[in-house]
N, CA, C and O atoms as a CHARMM CRD file, in Angstrom:
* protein
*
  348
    1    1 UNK  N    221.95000 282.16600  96.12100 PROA 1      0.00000
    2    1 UNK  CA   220.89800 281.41900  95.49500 PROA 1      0.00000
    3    1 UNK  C    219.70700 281.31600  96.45800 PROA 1      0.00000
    4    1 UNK  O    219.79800 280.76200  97.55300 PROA 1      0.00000
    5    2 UNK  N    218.59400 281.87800  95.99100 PROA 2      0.00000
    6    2 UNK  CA   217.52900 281.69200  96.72700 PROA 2      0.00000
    7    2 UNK  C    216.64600 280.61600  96.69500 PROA 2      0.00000
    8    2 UNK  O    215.88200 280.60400  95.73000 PROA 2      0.00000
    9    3 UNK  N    216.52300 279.41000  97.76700 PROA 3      0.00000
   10    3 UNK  CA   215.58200 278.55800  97.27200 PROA 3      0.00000
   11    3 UNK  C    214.01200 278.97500  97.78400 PROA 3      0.00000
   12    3 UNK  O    213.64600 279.59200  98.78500 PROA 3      0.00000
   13    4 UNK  N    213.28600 278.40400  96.72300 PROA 4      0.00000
   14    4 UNK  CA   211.73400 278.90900  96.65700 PROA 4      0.00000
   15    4 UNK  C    211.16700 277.86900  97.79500 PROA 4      0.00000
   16    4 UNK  O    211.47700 276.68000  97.87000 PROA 4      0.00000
   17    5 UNK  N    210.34500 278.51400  98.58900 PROA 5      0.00000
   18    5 UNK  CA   209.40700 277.92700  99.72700 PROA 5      0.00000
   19    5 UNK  C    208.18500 277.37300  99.16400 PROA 5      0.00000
   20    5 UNK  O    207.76900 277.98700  98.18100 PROA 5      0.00000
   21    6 UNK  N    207.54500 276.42600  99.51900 PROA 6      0.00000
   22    6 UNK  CA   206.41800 275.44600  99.28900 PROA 6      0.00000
   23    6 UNK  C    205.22000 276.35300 100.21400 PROA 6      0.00000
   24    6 UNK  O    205.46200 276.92100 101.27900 PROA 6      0.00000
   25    7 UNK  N    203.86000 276.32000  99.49700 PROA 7      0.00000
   26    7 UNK  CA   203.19600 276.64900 100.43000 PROA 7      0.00000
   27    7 UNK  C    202.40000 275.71100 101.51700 PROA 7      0.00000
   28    7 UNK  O    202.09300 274.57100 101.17100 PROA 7      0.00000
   29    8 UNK  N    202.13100 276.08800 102.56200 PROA 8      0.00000
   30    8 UNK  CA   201.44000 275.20900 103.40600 PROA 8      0.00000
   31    8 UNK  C    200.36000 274.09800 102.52700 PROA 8      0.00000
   32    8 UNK  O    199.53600 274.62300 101.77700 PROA 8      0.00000
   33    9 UNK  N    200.38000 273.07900 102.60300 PROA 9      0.00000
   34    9 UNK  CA   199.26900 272.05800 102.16700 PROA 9      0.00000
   35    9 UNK  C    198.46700 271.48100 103.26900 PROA 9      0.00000
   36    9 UNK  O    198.89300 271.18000 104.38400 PROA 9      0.00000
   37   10 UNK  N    197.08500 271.34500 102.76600 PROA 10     0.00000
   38   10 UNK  CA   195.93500 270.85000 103.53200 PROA 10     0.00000
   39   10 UNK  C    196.65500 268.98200 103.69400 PROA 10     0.00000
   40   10 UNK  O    197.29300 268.25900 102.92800 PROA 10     0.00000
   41   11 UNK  N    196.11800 268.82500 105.08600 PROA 11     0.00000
   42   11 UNK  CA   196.28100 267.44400 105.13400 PROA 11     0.00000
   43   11 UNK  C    195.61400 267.17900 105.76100 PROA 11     0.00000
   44   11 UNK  O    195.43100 267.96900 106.68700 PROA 11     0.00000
   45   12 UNK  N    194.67500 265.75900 105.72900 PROA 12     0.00000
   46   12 UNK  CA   193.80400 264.77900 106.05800 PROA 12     0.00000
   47   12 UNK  C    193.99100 263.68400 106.78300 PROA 12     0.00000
   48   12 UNK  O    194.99700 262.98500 106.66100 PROA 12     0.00000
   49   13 UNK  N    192.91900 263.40700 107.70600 PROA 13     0.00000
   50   13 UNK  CA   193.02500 261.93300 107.98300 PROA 13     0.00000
   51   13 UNK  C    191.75900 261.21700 107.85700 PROA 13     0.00000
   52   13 UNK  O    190.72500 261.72400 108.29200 PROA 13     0.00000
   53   14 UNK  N    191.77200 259.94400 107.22900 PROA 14     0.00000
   54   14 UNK  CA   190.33900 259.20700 107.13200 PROA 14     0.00000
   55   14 UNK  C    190.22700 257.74400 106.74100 PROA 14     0.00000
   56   14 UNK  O    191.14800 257.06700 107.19700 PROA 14     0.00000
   57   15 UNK  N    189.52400 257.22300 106.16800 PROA 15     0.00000
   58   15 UNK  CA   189.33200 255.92600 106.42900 PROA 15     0.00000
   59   15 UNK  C    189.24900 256.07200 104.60500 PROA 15     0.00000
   60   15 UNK  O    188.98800 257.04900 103.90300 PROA 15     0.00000
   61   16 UNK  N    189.57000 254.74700 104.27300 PROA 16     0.00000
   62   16 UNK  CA   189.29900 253.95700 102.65100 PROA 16     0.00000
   63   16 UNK  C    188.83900 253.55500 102.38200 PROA 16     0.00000
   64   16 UNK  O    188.92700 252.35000 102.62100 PROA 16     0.00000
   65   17 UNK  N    187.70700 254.08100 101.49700 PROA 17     0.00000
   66   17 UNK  CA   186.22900 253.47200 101.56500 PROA 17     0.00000
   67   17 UNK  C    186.04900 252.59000 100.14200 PROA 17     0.00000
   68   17 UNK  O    185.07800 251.83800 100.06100 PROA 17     0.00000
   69   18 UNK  N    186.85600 252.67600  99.18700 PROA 18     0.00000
   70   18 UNK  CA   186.67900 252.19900  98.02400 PROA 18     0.00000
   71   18 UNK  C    188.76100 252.43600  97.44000 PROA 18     0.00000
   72   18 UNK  O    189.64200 253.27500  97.63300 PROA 18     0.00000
   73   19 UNK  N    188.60700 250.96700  96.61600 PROA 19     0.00000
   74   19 UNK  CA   190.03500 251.10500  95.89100 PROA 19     0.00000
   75   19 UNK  C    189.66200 250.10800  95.00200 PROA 19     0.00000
   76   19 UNK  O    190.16800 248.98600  94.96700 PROA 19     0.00000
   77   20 UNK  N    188.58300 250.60800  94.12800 PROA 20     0.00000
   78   20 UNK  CA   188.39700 249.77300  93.06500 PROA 20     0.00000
   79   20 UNK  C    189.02300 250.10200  91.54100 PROA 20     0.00000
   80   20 UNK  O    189.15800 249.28500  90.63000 PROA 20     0.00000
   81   21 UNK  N    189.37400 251.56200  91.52100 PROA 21     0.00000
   82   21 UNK  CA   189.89000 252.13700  90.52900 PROA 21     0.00000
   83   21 UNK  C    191.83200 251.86100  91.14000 PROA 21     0.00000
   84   21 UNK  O    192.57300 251.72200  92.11300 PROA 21     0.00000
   85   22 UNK  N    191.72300 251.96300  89.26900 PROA 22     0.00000
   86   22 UNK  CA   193.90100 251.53000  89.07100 PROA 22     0.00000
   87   22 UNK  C    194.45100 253.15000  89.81300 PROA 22     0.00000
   88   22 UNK  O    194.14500 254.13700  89.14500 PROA 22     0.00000
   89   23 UNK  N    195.12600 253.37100  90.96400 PROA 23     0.00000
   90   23 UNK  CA   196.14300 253.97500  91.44600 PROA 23     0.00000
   91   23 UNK  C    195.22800 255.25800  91.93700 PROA 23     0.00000
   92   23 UNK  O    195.62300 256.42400  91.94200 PROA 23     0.00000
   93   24 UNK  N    193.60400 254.68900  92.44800 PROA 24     0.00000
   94   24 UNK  CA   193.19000 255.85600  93.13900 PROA 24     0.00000
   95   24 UNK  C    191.83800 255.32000  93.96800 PROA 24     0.00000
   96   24 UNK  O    191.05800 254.42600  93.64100 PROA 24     0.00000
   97   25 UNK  N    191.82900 256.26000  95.27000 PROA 25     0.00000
   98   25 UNK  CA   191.50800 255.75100  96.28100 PROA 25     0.00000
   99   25 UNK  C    190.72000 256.80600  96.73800 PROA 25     0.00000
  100   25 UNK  O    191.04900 257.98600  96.62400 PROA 25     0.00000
  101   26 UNK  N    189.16100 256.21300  97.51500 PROA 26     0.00000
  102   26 UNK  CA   188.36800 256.99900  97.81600 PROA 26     0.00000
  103   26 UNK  C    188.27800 257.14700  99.38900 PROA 26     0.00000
  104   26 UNK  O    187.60900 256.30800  99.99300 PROA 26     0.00000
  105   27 UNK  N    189.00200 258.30900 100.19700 PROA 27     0.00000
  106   27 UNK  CA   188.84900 258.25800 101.27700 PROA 27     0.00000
  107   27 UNK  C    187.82000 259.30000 102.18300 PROA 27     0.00000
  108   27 UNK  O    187.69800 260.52300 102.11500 PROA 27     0.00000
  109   28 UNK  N    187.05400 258.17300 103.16300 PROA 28     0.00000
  110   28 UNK  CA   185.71400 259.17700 104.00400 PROA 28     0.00000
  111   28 UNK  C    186.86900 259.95000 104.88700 PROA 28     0.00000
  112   28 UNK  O    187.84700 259.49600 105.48200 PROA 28     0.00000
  113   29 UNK  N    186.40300 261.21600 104.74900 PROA 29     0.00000
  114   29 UNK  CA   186.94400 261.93900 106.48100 PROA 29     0.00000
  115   29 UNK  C    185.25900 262.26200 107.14200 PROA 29     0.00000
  116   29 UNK  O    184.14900 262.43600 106.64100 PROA 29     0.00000
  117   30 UNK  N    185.85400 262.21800 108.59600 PROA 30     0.00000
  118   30 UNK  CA   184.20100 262.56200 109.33100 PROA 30     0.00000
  119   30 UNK  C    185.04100 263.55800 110.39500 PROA 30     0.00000
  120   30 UNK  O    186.12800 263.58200 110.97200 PROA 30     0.00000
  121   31 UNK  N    183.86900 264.33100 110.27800 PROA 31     0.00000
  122   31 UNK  CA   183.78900 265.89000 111.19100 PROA 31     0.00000
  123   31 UNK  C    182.89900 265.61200 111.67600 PROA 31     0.00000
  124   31 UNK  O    181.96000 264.87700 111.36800 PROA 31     0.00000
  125   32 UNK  N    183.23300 266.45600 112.86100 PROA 32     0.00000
  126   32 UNK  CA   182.51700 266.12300 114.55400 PROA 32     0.00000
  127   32 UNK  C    182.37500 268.23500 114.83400 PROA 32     0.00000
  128   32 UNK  O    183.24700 269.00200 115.24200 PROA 32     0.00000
  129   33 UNK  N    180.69600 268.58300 114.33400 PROA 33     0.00000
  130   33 UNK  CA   180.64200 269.93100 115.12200 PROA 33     0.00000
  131   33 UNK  C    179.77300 269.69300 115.85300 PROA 33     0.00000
  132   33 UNK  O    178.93600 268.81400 116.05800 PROA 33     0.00000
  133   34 UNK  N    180.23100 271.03300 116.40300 PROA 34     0.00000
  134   34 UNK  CA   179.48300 271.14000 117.74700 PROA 34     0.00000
  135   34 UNK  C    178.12800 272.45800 116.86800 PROA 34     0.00000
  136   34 UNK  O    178.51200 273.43900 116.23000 PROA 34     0.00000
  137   35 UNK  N    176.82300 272.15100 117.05400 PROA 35     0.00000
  138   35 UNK  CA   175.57700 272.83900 116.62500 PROA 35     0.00000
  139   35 UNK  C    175.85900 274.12800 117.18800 PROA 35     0.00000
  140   35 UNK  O    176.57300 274.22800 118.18600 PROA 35     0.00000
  141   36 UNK  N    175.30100 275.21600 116.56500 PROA 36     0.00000
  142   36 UNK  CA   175.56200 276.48300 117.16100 PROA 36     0.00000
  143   36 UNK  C    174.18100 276.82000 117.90400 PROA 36     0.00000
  144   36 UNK  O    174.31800 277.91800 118.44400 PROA 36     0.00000
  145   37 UNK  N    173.08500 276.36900 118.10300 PROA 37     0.00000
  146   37 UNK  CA   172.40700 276.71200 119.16100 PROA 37     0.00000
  147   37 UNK  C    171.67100 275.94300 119.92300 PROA 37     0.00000
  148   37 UNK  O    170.95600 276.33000 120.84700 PROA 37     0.00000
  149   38 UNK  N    171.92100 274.16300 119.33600 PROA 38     0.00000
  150   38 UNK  CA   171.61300 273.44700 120.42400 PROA 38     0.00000
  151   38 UNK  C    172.77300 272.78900 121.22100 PROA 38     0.00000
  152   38 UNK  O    172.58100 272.31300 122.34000 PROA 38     0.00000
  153   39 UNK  N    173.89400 272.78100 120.65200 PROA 39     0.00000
  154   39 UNK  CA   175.07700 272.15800 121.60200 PROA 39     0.00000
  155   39 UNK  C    175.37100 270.76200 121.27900 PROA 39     0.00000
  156   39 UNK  O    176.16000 270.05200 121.90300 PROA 39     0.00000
  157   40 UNK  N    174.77000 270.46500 120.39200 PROA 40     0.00000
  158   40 UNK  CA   174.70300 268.79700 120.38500 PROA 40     0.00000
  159   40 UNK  C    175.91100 268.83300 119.19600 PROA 40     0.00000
  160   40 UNK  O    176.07600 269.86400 118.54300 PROA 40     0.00000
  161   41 UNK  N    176.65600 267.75300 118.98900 PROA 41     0.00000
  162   41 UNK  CA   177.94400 267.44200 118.01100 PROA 41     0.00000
  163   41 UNK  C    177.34200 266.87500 116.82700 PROA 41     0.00000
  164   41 UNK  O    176.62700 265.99900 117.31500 PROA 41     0.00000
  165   42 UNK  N    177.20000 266.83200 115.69400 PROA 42     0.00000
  166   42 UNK  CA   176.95800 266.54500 114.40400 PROA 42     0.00000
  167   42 UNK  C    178.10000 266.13300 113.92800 PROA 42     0.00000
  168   42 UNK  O    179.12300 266.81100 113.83100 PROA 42     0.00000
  169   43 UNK  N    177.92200 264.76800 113.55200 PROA 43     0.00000
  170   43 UNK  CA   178.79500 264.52400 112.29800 PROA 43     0.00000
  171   43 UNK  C    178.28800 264.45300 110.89400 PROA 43     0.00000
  172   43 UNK  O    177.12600 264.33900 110.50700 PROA 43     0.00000
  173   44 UNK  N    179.38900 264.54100 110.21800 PROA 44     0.00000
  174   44 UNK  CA   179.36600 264.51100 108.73200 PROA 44     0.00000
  175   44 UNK  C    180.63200 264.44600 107.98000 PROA 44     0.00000
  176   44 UNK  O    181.68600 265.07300 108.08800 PROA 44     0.00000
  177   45 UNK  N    180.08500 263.16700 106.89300 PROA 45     0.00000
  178   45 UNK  CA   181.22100 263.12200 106.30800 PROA 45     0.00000
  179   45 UNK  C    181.69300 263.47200 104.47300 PROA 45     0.00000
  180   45 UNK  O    180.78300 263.37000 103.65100 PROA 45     0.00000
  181   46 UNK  N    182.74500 263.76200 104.10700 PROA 46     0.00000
  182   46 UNK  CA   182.71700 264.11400 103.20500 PROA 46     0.00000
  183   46 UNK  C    184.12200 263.33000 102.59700 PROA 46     0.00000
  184   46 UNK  O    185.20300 263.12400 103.14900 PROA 46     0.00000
  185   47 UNK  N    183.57500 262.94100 101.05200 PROA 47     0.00000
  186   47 UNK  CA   184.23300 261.44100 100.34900 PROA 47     0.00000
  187   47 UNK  C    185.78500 262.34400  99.20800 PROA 47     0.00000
  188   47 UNK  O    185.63200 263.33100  98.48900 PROA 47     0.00000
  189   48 UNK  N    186.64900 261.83500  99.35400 PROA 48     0.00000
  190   48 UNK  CA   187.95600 262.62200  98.18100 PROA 48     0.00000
  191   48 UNK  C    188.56300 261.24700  98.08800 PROA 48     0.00000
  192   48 UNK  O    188.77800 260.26600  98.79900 PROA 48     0.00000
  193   49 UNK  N    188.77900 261.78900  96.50600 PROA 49     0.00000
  194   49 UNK  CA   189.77900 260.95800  95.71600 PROA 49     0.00000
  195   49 UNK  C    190.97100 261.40200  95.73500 PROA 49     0.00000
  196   49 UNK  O    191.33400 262.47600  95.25400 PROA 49     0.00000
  197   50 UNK  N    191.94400 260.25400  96.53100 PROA 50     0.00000
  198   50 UNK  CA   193.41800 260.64000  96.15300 PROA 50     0.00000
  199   50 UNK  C    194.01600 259.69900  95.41200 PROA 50     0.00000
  200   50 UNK  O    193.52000 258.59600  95.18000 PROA 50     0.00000
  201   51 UNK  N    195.13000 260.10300  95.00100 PROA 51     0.00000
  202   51 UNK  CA   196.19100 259.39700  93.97500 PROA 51     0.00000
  203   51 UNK  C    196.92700 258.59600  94.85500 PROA 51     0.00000
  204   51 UNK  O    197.59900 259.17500  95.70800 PROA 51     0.00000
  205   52 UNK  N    196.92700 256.71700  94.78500 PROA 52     0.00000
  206   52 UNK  CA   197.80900 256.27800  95.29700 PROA 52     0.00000
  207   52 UNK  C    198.84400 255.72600  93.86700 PROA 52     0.00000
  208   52 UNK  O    198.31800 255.34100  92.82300 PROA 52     0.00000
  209   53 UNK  N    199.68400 255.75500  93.97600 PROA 53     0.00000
  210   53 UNK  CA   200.78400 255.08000  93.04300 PROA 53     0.00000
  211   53 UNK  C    200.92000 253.57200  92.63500 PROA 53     0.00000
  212   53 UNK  O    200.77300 252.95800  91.57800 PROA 53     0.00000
  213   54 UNK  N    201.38400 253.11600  94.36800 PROA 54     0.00000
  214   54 UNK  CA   201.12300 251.42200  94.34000 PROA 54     0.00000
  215   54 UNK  C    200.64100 250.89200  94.48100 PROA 54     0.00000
  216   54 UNK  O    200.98700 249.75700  94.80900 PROA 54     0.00000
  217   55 UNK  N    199.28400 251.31700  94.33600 PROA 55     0.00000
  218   55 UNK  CA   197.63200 250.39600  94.46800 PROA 55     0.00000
  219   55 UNK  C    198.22000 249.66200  95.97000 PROA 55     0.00000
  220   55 UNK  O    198.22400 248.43700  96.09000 PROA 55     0.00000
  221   56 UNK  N    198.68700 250.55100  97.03500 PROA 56     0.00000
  222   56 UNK  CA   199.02100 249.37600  98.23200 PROA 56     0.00000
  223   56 UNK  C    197.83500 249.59000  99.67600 PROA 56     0.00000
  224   56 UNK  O    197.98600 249.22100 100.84000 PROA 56     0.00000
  225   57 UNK  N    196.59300 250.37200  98.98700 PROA 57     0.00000
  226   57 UNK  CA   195.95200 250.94100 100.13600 PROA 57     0.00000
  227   57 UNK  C    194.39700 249.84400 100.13400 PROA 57     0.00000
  228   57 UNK  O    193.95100 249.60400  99.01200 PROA 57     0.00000
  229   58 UNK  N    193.90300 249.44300 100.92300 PROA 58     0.00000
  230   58 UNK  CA   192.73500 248.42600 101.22800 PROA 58     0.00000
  231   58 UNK  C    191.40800 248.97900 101.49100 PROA 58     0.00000
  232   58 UNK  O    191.51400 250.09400 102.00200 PROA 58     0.00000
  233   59 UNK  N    190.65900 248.74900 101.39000 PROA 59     0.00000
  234   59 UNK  CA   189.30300 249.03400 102.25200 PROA 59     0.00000
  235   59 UNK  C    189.30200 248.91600 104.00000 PROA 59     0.00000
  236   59 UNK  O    189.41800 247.85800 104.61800 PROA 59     0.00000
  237   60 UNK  N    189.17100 250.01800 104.48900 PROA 60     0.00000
  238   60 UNK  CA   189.25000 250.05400 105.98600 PROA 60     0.00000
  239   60 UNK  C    190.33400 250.96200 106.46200 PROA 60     0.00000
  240   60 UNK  O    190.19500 251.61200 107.49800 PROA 60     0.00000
  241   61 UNK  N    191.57900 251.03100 105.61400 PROA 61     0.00000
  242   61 UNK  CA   193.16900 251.10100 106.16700 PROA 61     0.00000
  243   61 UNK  C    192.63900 252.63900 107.08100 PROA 61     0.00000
  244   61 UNK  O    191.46200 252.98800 106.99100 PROA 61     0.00000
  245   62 UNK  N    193.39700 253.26000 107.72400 PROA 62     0.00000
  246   62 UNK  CA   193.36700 254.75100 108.08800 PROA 62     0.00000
  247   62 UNK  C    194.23000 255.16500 107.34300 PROA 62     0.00000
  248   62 UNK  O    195.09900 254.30900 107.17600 PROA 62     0.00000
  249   63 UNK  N    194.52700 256.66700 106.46700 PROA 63     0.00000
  250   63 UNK  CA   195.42000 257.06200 105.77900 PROA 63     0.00000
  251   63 UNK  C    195.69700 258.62200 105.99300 PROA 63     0.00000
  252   63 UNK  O    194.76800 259.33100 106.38000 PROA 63     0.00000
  253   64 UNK  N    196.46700 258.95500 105.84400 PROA 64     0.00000
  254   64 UNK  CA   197.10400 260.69600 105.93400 PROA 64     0.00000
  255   64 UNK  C    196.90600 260.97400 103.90500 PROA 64     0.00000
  256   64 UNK  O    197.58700 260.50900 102.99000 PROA 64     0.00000
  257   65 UNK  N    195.83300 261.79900 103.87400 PROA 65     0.00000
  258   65 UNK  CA   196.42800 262.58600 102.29600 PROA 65     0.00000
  259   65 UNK  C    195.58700 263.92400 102.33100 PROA 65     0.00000
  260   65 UNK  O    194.52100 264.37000 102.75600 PROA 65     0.00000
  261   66 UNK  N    197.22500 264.45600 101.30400 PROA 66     0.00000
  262   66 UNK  CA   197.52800 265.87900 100.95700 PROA 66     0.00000
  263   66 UNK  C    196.89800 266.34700  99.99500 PROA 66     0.00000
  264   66 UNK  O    196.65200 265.64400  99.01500 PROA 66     0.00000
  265   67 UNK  N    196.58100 267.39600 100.06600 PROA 67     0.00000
  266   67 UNK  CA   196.28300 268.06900  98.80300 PROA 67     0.00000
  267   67 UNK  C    197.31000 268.49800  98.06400 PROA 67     0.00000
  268   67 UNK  O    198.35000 268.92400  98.56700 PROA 67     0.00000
  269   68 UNK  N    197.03800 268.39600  96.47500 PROA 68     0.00000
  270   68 UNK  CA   198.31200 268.79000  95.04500 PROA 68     0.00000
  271   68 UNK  C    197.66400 268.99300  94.26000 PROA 68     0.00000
  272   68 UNK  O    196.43600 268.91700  94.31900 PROA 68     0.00000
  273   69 UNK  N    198.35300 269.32100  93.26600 PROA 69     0.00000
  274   69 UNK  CA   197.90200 269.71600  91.86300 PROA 69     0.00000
  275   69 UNK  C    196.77800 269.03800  91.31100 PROA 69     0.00000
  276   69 UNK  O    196.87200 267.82700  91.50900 PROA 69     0.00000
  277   70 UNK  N    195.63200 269.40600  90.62100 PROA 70     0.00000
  278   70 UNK  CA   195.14200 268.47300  89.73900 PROA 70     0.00000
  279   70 UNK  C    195.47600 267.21600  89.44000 PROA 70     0.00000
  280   70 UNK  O    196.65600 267.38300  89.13000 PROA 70     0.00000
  281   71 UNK  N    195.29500 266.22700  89.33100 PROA 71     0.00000
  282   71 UNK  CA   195.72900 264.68900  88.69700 PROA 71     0.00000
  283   71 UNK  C    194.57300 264.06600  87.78300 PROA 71     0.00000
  284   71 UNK  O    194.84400 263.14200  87.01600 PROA 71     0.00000
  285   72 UNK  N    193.40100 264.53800  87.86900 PROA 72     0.00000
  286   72 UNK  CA   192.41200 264.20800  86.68700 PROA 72     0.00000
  287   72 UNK  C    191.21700 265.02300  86.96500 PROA 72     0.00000
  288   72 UNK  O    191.54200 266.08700  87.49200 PROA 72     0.00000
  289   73 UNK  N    190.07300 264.90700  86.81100 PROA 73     0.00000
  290   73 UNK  CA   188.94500 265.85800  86.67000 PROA 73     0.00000
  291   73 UNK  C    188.88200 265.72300  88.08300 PROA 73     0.00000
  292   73 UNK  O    188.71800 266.84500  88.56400 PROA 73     0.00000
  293   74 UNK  N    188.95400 264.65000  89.15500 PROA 74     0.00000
  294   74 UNK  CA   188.09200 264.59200  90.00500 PROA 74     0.00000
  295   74 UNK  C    189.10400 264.31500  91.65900 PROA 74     0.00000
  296   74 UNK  O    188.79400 264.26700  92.84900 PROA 74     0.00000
  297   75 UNK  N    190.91500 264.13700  90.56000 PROA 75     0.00000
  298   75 UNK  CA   191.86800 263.68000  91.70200 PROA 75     0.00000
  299   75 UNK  C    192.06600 265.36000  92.24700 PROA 75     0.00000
  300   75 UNK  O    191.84400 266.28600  91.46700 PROA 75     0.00000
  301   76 UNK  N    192.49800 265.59100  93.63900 PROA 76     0.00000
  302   76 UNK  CA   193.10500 267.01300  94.08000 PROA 76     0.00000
  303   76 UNK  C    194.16200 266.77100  95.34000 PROA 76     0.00000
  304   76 UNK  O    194.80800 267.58800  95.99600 PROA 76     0.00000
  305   77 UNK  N    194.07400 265.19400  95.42100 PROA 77     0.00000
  306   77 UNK  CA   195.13100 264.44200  96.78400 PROA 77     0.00000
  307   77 UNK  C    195.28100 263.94000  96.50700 PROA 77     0.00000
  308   77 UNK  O    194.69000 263.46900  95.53500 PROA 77     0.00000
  309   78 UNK  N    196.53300 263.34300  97.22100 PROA 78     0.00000
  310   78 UNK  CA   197.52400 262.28300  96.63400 PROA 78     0.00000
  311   78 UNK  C    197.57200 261.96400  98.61100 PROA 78     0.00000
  312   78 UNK  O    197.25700 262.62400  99.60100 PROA 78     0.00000
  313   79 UNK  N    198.23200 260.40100  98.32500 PROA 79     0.00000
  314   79 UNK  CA   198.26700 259.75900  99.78600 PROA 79     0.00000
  315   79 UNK  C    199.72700 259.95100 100.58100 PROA 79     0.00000
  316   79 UNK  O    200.65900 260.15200  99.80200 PROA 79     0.00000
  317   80 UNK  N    199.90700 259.93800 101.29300 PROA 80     0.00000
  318   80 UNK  CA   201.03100 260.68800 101.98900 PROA 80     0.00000
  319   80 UNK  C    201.44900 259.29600 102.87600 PROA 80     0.00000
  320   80 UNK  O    202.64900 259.33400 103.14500 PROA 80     0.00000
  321   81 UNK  N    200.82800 258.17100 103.36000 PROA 81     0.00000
  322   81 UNK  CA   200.94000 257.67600 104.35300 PROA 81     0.00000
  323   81 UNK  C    199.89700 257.11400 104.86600 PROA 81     0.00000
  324   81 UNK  O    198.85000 257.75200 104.97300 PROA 81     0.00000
  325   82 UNK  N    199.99800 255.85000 105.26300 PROA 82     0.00000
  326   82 UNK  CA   199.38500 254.69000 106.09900 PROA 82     0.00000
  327   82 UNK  C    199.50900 254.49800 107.22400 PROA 82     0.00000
  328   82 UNK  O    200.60500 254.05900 107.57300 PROA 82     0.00000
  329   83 UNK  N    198.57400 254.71100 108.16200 PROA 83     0.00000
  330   83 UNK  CA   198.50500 255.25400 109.33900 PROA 83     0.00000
  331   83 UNK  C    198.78500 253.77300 110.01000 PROA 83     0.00000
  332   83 UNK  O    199.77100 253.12400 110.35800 PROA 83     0.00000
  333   84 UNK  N    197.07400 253.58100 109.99000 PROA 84     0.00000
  334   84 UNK  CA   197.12700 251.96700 110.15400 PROA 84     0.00000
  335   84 UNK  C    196.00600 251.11300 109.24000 PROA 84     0.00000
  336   84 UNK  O    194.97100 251.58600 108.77000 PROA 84     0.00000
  337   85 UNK  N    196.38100 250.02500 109.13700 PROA 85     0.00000
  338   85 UNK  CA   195.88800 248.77000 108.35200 PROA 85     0.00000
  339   85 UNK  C    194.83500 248.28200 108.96500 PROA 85     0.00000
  340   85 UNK  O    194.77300 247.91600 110.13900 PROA 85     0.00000
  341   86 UNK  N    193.67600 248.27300 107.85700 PROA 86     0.00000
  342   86 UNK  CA   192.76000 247.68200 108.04600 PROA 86     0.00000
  343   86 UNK  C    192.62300 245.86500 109.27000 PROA 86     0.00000
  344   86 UNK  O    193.51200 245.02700 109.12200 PROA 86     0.00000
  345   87 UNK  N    191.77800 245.66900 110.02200 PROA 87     0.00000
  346   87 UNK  CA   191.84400 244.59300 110.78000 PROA 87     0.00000
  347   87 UNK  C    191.25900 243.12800 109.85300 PROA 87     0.00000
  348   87 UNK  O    191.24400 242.02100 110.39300 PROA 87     0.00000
C-alpha cells in the first residue's frame, strides 16, 4: 500500500491585525530587503486572511499560518499556531 505524500506548504509568521470577522483573521507579515543598489533594508508589509476555527486569536497575538485550499473568495490560510499572546 502506497501512502500519498503531502506537498511542501508555505508557512508564515506575523502579527493579528484584525479579528473582527466570525472564524477569520487578518494577519500583517513584514519583510525586511535589502535595496539592490543602495544597500539600505526596506520594509514592507503584506495583509492575508486565514481561517481560524475557534475565534481564539486577538489583536497583537504573533501567529504561524499555512497555506490550504481555498476557504472563501479571499481565505488561502488557515492558522497553524500561536506563537505568542498579545501583551
Amino acid at each position: 500500500m502506497q501512502q500519498e505524500q503531502r506537498n511542501h506548504r508555505k508557512e508564515r509568521i506575523g502579527i493579528v491585525t484584525g479579528n473582527k470577522m466570525d472564524k477569520t483573521i487578518t494577519v500583517s507579515i513584514l519583510r525586511r530587503e535589502k535595496h539592490p543598489i543602495y544597500g539600505k533594508f526596506v520594509k514592507s508589509t503584506k495583509k492575508f486572511y486565514a481561517h481560524d476555527e475557534k475565534n481564539e486569536c486577538n489583536e497583537g497575538d504573533k501567529v504561524r499560518i499555512m497555506e490550504t485550499r481555498p476557504t472563501s473568495k479571499m481565505k488561502r490560510w488557515r492558522l497553524v499556531e500561536i506563537l505568542e499572546r498579545a501583551k
